[in-house]
C-alpha positions in Angstrom: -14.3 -3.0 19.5 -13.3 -0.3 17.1 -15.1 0.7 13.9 -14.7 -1.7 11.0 -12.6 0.7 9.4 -9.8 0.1 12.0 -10.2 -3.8 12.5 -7.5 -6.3 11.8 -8.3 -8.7 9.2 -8.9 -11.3 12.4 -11.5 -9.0 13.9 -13.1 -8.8 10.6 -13.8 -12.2 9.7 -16.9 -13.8 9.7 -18.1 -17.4 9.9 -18.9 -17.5 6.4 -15.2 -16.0 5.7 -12.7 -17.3 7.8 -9.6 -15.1 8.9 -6.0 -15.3 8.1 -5.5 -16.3 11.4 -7.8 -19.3 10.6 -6.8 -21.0 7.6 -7.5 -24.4 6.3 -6.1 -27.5 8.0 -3.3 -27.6 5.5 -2.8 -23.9 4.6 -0.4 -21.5 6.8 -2.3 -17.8 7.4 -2.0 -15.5 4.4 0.2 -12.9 6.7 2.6 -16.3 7.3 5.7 -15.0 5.3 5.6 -11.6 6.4 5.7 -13.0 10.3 8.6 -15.4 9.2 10.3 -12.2 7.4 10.0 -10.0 10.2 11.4 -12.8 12.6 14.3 -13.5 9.8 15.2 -9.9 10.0 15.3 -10.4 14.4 17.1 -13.1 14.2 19.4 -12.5 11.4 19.0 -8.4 10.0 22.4 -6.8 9.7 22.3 -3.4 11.2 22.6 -0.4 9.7 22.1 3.4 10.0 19.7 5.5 8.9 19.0 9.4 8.6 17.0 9.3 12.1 20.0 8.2 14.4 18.2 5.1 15.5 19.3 2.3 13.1 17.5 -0.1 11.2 17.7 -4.2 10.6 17.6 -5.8 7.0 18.2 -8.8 5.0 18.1 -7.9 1.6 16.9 -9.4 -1.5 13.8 -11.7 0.4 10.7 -12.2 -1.7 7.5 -12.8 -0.6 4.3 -14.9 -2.5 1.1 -14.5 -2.2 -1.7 -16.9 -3.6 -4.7 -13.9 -4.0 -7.6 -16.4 -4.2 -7.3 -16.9 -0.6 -7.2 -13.1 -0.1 -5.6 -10.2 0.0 -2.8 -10.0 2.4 -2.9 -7.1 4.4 -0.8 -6.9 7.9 -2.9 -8.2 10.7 -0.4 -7.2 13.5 -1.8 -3.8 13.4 -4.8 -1.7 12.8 -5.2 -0.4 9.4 -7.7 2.5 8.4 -9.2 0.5 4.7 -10.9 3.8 4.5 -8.6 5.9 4.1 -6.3 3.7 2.3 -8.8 3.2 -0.7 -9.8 7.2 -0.5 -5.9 8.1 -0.7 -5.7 5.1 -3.7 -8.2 7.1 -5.6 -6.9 10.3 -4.5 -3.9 9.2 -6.2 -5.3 7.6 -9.2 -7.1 11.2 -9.8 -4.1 12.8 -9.9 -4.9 15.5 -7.6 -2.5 17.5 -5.5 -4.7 19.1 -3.1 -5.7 17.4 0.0 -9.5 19.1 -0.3 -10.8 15.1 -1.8 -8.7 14.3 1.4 -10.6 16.2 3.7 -13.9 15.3 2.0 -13.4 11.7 3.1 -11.6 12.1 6.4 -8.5 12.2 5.5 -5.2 13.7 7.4 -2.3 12.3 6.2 -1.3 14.2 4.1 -2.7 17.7 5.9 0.8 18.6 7.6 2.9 19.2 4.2 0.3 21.0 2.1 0.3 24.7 1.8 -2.2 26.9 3.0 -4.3 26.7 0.2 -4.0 22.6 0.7 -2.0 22.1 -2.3 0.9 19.7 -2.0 2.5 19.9 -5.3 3.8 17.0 -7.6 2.9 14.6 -5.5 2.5 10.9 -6.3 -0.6 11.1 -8.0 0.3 13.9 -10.6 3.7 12.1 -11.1 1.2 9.2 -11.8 -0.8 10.9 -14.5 1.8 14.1 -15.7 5.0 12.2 -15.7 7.2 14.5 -17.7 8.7 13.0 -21.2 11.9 14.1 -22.7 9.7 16.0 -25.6 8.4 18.5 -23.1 4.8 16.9 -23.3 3.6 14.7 -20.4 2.7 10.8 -20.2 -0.2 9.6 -18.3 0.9 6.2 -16.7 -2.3 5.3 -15.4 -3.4 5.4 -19.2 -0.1 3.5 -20.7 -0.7 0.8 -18.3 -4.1 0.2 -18.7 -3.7 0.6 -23.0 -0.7 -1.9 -22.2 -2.6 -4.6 -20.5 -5.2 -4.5 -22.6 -3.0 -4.7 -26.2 0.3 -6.6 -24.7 -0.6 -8.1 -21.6 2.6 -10.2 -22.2 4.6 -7.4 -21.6 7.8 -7.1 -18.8 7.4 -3.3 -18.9 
């Protein structure tokens, strides 16, 4: 079995924390709608082109729910590296552009499209915390939306 970095939820689970793929008598697994979403898009996708030649199927417009006390829905029907996910999250939420943090913590995905000197330029992160505003200054939107929560958590912004 592969490290638990690179389990699906399933292999995961414990007895004390059941799995998606073993939910309550009367509850469907938490990855249910995206299954029924990518069997929709089989069964009924219109194809279309794309930039790679090879075509792609969509419906448009589906939504899915998710009820978060039962979990957090990630894909089970393939390996995910939580790792690097949560290193790139706070890779991002630092703002950086160089992939060094990256490399600290093992990750690579981002290693083919920096520069030499591992800088990757505005990338999501920096677009994150420098966003530029029509004064010439710069917004930090990590910042506005915490500050936002916190004083209008009614907000649609």
């Amino acid at each position: 079995m592969p490290d638990d970095t690179t389990q699906t939820a399933f292999e995961q689970s414990s007895p004390d924390q059941p799995s998606r793929e073993q939910p309550g008598a009367d509850q469907p697994p938490l990855e249910q709608p995206y299954l029924e979403l990518m069997r929709l898009v089989l069964e009924q996708g219109v194809e279309r082109d794309d930039r790679t030649g090879v075509g792609t199927r969509s419906v448009f417009g589906h939504q899915m729910r998710f009820d978060l006390s039962r979990g957090f829905p990630l894909v089970t029907t393939k390996k995910l590296h939580l790792r690097s996910i949560i290193h790139e999250l706070l890779w991002f939420l630092r703002g950086d552009t160089n992939i060094a943090y990256l490399r600290e913590h093992g990750v690579r995905i981002w290693d083919e499209w920096a520069d030499e000197n591992g800088d990757l330029g505005p990338v999501y992160g920096y677009q994150w915390r420098s966003w530029p505003d029509p004064r010439g200054g710069h917004v930090d939107q990590i910042v506005t939306l915490l500050e936002q929560i916190r004083t209008n958590p009614g907000s649609r912004r």
